[in-house]
BAFIKE-751295 format. One record per atom (N, C-alpha, C, CB): residue in one letter; atom name; x, y, z. Coordinates in steps of 0.1 Angstrom, whole numbers. Atoms other than C-alpha are relative to their C-alpha. Glycine has a CB too. Layout:
<sites>
{site A, CA, {X, Y, Z}} ...
</sites>
This chain:
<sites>
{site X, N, {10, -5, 9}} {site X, CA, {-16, -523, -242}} {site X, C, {-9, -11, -4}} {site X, CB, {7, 7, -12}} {site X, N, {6, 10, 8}} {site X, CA, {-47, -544, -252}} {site X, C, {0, 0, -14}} {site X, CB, {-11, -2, 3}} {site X, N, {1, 0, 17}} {site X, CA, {-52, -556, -283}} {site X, C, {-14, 3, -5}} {site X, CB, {5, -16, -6}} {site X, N, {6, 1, 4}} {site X, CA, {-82, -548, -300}} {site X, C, {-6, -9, -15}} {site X, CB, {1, 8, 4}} {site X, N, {3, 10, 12}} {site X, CA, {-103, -574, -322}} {site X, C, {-5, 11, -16}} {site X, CB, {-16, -13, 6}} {site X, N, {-1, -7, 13}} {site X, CA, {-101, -561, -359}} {site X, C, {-16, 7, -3}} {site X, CB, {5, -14, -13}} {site X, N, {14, -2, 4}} {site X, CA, {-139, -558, -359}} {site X, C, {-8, 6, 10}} {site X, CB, {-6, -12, -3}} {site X, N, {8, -6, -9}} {site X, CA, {-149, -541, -330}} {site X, C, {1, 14, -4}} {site X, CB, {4, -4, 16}} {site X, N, {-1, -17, 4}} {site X, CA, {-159, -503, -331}} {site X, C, {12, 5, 4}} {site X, CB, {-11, 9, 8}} {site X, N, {-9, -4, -8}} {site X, CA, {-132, -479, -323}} {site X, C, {-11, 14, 3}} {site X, CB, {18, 3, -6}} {site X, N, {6, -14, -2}} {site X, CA, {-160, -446, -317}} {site X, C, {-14, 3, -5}} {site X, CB, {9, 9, -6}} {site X, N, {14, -2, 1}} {site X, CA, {-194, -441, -320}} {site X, C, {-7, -1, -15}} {site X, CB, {-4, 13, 5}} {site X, N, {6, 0, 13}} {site X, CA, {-198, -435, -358}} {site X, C, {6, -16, -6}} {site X, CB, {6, 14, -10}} {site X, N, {-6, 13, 4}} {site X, CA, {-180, -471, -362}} {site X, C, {-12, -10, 5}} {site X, CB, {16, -3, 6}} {site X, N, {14, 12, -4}} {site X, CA, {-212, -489, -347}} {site X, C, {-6, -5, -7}} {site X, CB, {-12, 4, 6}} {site X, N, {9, 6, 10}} {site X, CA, {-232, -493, -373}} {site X, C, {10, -7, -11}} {site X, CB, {-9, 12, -6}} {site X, N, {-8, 6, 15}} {site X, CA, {-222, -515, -399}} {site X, C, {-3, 2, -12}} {site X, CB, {0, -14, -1}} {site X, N, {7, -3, 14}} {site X, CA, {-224, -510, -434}} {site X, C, {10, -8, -8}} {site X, CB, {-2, 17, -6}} {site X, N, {-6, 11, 13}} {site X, CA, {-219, -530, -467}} {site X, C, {10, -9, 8}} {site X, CB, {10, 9, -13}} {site X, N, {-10, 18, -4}} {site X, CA, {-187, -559, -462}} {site X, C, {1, 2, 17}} {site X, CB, {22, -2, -8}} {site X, N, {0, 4, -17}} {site X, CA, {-189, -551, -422}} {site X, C, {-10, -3, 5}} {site X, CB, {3, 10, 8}} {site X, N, {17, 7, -3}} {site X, CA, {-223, -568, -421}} {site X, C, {5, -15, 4}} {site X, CB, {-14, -1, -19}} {site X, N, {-10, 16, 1}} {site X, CA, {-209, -605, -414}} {site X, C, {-8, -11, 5}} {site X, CB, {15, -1, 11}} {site X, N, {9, 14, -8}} {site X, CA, {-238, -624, -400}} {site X, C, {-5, -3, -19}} {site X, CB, {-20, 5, 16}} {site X, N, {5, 6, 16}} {site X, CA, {-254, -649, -429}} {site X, C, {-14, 8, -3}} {site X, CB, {-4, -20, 0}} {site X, N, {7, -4, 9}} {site X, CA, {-287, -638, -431}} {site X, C, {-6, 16, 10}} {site X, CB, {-12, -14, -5}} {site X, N, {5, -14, -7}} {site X, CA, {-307, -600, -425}} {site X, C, {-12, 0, -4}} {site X, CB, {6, 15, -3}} {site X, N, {13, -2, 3}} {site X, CA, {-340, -586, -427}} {site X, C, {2, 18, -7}} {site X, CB, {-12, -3, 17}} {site X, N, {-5, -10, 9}} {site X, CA, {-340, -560, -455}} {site X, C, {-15, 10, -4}} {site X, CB, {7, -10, -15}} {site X, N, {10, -4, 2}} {site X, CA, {-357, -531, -458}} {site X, C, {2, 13, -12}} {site X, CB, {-6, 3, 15}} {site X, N, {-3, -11, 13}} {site X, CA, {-359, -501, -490}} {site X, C, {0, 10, 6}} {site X, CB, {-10, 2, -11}} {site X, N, {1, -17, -6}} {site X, CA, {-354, -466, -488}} {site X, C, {-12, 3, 6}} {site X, CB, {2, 12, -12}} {site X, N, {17, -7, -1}} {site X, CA, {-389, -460, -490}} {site X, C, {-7, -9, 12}} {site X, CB, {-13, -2, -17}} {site X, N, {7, 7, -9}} {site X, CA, {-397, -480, -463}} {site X, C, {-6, -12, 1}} {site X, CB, {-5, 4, 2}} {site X, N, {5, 11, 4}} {site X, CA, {-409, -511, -478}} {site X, C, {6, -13, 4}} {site X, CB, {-1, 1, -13}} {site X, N, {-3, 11, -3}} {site X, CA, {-400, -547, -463}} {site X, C, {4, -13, -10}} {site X, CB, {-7, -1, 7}} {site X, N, {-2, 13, 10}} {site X, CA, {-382, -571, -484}} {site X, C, {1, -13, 1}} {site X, CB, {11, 0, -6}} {site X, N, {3, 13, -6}} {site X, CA, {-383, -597, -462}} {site X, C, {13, -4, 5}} {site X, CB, {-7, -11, -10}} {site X, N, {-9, 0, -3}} {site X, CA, {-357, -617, -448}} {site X, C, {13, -10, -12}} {site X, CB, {-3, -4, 13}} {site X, N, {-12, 8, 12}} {site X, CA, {-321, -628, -474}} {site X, C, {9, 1, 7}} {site X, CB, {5, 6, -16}} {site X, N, {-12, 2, -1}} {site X, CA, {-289, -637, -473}} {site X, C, {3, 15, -2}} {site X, CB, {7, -11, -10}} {site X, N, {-6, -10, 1}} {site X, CA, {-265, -610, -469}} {site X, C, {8, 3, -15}} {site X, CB, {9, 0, 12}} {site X, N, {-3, -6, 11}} {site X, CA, {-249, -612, -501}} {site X, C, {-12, 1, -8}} {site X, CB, {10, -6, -5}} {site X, N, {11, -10, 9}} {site X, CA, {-284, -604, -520}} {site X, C, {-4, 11, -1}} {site X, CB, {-10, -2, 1}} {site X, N, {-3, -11, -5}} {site X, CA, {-287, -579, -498}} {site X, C, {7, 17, -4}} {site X, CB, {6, -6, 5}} {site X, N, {-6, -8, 4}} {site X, CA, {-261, -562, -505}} {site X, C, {4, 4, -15}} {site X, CB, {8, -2, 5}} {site X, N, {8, 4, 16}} {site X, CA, {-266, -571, -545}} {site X, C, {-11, 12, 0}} {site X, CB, {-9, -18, -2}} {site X, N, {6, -6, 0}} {site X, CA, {-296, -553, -543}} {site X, C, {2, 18, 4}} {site X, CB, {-7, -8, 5}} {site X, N, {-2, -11, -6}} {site X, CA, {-283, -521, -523}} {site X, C, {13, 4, -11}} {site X, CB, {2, -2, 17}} {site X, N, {-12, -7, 15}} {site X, CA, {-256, -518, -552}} {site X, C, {-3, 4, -11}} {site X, CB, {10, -10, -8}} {site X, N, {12, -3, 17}} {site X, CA, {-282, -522, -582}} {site X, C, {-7, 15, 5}} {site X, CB, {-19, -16, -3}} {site X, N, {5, -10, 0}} {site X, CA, {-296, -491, -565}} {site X, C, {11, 14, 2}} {site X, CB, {-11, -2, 8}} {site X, N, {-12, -7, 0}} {site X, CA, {-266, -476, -563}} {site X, C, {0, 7, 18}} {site X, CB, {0, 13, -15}} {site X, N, {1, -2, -13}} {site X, CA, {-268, -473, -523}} {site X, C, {8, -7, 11}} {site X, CB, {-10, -3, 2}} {site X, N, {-8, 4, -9}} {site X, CA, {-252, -484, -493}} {site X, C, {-17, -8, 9}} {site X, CB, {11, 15, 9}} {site X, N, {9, 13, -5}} {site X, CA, {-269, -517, -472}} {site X, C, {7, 7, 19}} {site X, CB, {7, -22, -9}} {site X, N, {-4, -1, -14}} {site X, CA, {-265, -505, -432}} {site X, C, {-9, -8, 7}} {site X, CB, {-2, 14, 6}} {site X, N, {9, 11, -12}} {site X, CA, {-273, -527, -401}} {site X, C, {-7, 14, 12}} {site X, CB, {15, -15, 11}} {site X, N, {6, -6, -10}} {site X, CA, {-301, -505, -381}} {site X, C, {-3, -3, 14}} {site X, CB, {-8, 2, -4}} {site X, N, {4, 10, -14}} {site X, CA, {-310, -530, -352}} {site X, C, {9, -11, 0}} {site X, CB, {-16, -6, 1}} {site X, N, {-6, 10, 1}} {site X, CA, {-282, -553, -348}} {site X, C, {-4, -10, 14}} {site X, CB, {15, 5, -4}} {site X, N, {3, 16, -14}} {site X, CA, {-299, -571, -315}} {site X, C, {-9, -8, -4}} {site X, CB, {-7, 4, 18}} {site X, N, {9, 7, 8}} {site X, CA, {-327, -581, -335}} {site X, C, {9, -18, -9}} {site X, CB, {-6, 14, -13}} {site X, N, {-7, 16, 11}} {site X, CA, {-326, -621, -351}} {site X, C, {-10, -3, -7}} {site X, CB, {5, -17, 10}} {site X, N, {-12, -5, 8}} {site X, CA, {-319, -614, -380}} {site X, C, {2, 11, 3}} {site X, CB, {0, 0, -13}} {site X, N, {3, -8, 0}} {site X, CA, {-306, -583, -375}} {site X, C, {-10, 10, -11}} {site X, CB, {8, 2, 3}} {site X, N, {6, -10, 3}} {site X, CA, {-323, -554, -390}} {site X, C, {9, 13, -11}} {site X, CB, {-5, 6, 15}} {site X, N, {-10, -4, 8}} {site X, CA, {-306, -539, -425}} {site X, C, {-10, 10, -7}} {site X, CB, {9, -12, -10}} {site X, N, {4, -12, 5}} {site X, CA, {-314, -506, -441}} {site X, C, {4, 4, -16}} {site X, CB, {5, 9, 10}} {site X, N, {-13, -9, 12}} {site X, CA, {-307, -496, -479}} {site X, C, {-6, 14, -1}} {site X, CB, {2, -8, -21}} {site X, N, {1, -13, -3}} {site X, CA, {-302, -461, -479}} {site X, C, {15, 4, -6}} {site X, CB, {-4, 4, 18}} {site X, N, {-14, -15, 1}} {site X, CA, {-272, -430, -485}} {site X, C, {3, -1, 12}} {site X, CB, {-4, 19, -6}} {site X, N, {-8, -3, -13}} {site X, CA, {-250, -436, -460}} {site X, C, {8, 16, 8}} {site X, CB, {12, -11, -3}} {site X, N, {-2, -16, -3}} {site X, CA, {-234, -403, -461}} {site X, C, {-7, 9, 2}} {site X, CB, {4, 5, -6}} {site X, N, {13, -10, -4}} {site X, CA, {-265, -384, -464}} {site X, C, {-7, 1, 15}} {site X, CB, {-13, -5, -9}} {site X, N, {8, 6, -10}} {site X, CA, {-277, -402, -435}} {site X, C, {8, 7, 15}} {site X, CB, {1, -19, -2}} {site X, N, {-9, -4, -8}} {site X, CA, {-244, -392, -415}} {site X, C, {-2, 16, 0}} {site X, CB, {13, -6, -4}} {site X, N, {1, -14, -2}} {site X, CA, {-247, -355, -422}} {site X, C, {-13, 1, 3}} {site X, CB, {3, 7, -12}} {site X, N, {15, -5, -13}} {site X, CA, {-285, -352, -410}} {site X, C, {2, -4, 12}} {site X, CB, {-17, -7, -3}} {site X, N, {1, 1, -17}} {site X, CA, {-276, -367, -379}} {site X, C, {7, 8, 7}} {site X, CB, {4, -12, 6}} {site X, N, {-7, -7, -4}} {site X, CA, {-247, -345, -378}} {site X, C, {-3, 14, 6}} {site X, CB, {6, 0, -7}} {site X, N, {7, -9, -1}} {site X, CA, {-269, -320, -384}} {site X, C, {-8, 3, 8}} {site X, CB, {-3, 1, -6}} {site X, N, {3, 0, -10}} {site X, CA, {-293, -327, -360}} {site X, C, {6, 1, 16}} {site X, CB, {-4, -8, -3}} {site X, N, {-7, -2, -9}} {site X, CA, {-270, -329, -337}} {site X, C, {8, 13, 9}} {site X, CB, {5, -5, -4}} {site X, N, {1, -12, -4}} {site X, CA, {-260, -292, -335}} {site X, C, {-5, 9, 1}} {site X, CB, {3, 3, -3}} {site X, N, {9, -8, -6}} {site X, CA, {-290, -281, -333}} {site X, C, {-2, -3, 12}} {site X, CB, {-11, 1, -5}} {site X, N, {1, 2, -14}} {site X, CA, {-294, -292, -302}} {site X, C, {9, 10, 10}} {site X, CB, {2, -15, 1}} {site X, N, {-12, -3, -8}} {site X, CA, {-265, -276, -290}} {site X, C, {-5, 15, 6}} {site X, CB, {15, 1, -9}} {site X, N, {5, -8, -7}} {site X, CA, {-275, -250, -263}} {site X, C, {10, 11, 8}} {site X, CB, {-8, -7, 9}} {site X, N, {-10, -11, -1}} {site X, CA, {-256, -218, -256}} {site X, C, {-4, -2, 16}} {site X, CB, {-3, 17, -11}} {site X, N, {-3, -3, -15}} {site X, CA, {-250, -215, -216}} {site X, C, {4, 13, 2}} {site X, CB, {10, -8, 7}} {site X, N, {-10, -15, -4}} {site X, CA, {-247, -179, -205}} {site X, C, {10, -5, 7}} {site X, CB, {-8, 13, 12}} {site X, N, {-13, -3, -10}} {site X, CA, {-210, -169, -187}} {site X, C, {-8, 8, 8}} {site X, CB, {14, 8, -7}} {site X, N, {2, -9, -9}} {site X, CA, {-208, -143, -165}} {site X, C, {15, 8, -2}} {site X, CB, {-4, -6, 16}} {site X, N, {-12, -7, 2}} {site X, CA, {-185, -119, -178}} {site X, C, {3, 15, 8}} {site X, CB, {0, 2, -14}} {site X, N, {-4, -13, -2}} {site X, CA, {-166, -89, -165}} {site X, C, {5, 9, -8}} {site X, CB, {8, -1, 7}} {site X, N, {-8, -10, 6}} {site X, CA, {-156, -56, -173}} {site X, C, {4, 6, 13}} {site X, CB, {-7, 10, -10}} {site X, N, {-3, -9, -10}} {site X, CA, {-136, -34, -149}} {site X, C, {2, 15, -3}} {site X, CB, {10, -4, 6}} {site X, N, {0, -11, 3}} {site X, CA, {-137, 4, -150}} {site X, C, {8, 8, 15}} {site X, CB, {-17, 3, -6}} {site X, N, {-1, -3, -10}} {site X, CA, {-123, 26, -124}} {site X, C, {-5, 19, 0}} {site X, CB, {14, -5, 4}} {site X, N, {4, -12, 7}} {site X, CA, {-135, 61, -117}} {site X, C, {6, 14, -5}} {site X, CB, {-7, 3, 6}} {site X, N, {-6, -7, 9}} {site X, CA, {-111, 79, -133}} {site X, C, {1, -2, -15}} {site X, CB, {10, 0, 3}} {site X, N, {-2, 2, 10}} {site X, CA, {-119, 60, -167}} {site X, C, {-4, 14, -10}} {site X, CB, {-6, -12, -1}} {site X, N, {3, -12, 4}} {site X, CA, {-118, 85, -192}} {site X, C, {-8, -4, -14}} {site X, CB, {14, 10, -3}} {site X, N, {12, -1, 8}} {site X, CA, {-144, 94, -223}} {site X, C, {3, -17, -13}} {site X, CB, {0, 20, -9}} {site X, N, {-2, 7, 15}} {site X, CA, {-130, 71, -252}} {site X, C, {0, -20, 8}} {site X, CB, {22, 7, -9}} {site X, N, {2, 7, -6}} {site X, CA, {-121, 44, -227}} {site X, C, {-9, -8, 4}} {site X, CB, {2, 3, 4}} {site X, N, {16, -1, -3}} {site X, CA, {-160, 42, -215}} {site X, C, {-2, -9, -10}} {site X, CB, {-10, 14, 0}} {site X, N, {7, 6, 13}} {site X, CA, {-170, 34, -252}} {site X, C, {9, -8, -4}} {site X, CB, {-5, 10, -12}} {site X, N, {-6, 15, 1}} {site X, CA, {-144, 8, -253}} {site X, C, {-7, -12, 7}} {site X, CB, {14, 1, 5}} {site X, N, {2, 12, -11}} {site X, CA, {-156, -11, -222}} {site X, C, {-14, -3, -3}} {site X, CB, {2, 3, 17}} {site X, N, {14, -2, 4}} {site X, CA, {-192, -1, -235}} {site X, C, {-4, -13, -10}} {site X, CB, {-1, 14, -7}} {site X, N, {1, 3, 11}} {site X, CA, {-186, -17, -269}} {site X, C, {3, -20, 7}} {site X, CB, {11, 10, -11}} {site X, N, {-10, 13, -5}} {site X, CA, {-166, -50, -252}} {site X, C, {-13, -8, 8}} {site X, CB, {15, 4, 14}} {site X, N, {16, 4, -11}} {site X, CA, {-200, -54, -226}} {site X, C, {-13, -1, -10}} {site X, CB, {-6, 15, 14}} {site X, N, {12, 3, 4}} {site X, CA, {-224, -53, -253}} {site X, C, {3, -10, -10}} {site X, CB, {-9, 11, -5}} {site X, N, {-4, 16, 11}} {site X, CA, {-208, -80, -279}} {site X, C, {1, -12, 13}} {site X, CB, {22, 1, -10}} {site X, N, {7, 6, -5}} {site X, CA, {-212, -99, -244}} {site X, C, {-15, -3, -2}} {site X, CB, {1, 4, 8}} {site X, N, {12, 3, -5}} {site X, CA, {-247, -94, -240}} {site X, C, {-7, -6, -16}} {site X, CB, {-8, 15, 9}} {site X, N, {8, 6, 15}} {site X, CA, {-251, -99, -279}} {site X, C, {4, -15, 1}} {site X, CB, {7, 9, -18}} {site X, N, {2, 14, 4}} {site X, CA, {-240, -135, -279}} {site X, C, {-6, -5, 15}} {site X, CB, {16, -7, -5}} {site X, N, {7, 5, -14}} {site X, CA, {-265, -139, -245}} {site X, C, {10, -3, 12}} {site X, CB, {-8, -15, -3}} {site X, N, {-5, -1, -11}} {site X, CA, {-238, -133, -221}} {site X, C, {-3, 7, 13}} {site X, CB, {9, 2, -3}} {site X, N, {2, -16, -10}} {site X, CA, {-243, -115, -186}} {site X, C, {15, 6, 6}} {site X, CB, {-11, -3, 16}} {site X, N, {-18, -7, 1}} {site X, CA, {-215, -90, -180}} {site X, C, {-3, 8, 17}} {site X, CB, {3, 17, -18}} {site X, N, {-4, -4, -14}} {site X, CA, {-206, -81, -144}} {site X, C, {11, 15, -3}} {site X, CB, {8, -16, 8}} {site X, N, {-4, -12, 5}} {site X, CA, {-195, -41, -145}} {site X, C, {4, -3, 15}} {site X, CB, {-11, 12, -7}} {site X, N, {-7, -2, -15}} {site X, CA, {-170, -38, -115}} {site X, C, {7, 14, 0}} {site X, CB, {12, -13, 4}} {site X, N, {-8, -9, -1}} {site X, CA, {-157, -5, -106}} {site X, C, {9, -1, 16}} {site X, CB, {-10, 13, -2}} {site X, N, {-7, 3, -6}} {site X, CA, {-129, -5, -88}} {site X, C, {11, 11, 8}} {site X, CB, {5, -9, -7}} {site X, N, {-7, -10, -8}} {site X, CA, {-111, 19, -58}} {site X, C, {13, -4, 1}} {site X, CB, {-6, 3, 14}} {site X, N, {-18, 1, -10}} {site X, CA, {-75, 24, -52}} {site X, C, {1, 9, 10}} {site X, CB, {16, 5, -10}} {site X, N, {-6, -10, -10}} {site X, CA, {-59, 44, -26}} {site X, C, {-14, 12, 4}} {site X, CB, {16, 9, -10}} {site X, N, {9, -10, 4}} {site X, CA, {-75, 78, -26}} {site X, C, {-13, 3, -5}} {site X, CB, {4, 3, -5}} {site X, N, {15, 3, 6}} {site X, CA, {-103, 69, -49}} {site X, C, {-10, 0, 9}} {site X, CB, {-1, -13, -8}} {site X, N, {7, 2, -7}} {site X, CA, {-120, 57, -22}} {site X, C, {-10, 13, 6}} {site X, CB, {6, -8, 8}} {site X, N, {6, -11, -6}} {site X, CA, {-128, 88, -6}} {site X, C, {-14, 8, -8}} {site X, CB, {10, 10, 1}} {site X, N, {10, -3, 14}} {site X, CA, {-150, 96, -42}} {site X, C, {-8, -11, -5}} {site X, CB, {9, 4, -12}} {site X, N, {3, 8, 6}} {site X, CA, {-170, 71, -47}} {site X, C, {-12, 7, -8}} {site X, CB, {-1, -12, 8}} {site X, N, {1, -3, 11}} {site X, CA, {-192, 91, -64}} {site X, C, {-3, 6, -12}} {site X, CB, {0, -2, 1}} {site X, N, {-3, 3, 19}} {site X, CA, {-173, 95, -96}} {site X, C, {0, -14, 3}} {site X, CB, {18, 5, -8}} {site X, N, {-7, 13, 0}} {site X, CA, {-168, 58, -92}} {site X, C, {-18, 0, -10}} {site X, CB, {6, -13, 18}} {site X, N, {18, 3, -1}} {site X, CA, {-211, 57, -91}} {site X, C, {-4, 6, -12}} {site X, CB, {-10, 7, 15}} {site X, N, {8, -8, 16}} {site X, CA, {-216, 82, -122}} {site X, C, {7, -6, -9}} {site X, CB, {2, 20, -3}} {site X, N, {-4, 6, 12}} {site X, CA, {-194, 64, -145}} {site X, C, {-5, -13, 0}} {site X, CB, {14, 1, -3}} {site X, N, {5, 12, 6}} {site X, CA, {-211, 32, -139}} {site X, C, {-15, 1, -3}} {site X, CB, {2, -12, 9}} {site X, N, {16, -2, -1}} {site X, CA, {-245, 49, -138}} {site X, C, {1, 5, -17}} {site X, CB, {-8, 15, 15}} {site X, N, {-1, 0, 15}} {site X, CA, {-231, 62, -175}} {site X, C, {4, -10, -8}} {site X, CB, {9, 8, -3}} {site X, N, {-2, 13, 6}} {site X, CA, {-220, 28, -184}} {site X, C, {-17, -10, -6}} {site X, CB, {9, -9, 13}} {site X, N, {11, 4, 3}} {site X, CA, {-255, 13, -178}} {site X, C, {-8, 5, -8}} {site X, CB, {-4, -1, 8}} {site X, N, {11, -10, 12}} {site X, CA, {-274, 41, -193}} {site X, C, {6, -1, -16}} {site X, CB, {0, 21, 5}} {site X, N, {-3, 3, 17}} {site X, CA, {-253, 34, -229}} {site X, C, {2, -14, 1}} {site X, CB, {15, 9, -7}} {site X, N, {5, 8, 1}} {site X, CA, {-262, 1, -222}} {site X, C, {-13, -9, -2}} {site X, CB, {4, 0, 3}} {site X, N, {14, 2, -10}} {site X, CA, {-299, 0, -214}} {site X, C, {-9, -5, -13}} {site X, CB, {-7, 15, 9}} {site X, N, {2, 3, 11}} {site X, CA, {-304, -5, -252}} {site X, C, {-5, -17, -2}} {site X, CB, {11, 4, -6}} {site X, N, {-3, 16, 4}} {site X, CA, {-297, -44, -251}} {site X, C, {3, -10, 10}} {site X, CB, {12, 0, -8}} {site X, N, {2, 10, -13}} {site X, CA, {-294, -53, -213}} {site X, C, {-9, 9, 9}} {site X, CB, {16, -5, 8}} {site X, N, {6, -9, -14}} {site X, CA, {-314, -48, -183}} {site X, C, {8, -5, 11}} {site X, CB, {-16, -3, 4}} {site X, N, {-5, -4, -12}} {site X, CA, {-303, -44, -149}} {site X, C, {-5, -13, 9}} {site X, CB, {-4, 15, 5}} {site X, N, {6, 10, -3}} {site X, CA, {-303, -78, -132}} {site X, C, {5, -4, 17}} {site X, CB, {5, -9, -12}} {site X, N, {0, -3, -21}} {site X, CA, {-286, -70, -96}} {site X, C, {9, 14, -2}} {site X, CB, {13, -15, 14}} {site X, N, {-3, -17, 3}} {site X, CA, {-287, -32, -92}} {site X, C, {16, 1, 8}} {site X, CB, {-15, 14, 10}} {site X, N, {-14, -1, -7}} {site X, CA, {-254, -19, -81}} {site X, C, {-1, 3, 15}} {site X, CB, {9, 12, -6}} {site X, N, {-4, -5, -17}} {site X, CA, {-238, -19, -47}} {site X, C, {10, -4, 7}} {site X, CB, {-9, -3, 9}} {site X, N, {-19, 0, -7}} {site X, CA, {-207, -15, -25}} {site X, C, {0, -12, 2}} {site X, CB, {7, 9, 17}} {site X, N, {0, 9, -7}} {site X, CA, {-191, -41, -16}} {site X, C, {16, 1, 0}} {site X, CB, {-7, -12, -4}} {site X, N, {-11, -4, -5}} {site X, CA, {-150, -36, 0}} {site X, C, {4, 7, -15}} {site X, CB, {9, -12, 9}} {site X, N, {-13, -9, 5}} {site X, CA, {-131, -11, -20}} {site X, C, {-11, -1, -17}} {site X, CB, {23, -10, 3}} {site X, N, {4, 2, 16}} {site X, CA, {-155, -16, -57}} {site X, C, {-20, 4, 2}} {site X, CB, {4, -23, -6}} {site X, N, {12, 1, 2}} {site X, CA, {-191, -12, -65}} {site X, C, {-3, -9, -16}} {site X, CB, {-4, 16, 3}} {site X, N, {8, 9, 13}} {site X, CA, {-210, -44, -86}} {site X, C, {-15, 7, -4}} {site X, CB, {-4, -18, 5}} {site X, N, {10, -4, 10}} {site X, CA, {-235, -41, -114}} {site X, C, {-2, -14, -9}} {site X, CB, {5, 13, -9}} {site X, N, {-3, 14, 9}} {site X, CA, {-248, -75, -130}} {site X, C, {-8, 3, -15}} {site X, CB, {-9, -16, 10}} {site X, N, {13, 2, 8}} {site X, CA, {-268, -70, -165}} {site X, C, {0, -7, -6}} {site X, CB, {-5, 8, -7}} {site X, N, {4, 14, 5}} {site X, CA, {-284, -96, -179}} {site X, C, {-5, 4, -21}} {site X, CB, {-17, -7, 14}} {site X, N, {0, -2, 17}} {site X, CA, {-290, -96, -224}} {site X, C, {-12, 0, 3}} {site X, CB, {5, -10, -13}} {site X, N, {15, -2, -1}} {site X, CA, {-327, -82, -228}} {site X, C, {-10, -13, -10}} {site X, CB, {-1, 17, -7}} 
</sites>
């Protein structure tokens, strides 16, 4: 196992340094408001970032001197946090339902209900009806209960690859309107 040195990051939010993990002698100091204080010793620094009741962070540590910030450190961490989830970008699935054509009335408005809380969180829902044995010979009932599926769906998806056989099932892709 290596050892790690006491002072190195262990994870992304540990990068930045703030207050006593600052350790070079001198920084270049700048105010909340943006104003340049020029360059001091680190302990004034941090003197000053206490009188304002604030936290002293190193913003540019490749810079010489580096580059120190007084600011709300925590504040600072929750907007980025925050920023950060906005960003975050939903990826459709591709979900299934299977029905077969013997599903009966109550059934329907189960698989109905299941396919549109898909398409409500921007999913697309793949409607498979599915032949056994016998079935086959009927396909269709197979074809009117997915042609009744779509139609009490048509509300909130459209029809994004129309149906059609394919061995022993007939697909249906709809996509969230």
């Amino acid at each position: 196992m290596a050892l790690r040195r006491p002072d190195t990051p262990r994870d992304n939010r540990d990068r930045q340094r703030v207050n006593e993990r600052i350790r070079v002698p001198q920084v270049r100091v700048i105010t909340e408001e943006g104003e340049q204080l020029g360059i001091m010793s680190t302990s004034d620094a941090l003197d000053k970032a206490r009188q304002a009741g604030l936290d002293l962070v190193e913003v540019a540590s490749d810079s010489k001197p580096p580059v120190c910030r007084i600011m709300d450190y925590g504040k600072y961490r929750y907007q980025q946090k925050k920023r950060l989830s906005k960003q975050h970008v939903h990826h459709s699935k591709l979900k299934e339902v299977w029905l077969h054509p013997k599903t009966g009335e109550h059934d329907l408005v189960v698989k109905v209900n299941k396919a549109r809380e898909f398409l409500e969180n921007k999913d697309k829902v793949q409607i498979v009806v599915k032949f056994r044995g016998r079935e086959n010979a009927h396909v269709e009932e197979g074809s009117k209960v997915l042609y009744r599926m779509i139609e009490m769906l048509e509300d909130i998806g459209k029809i994004e690859v129309p149906p059609k056989p394919a061995h022993r099932q007939i697909l249906c892709t709809l996509a969230p309107k």
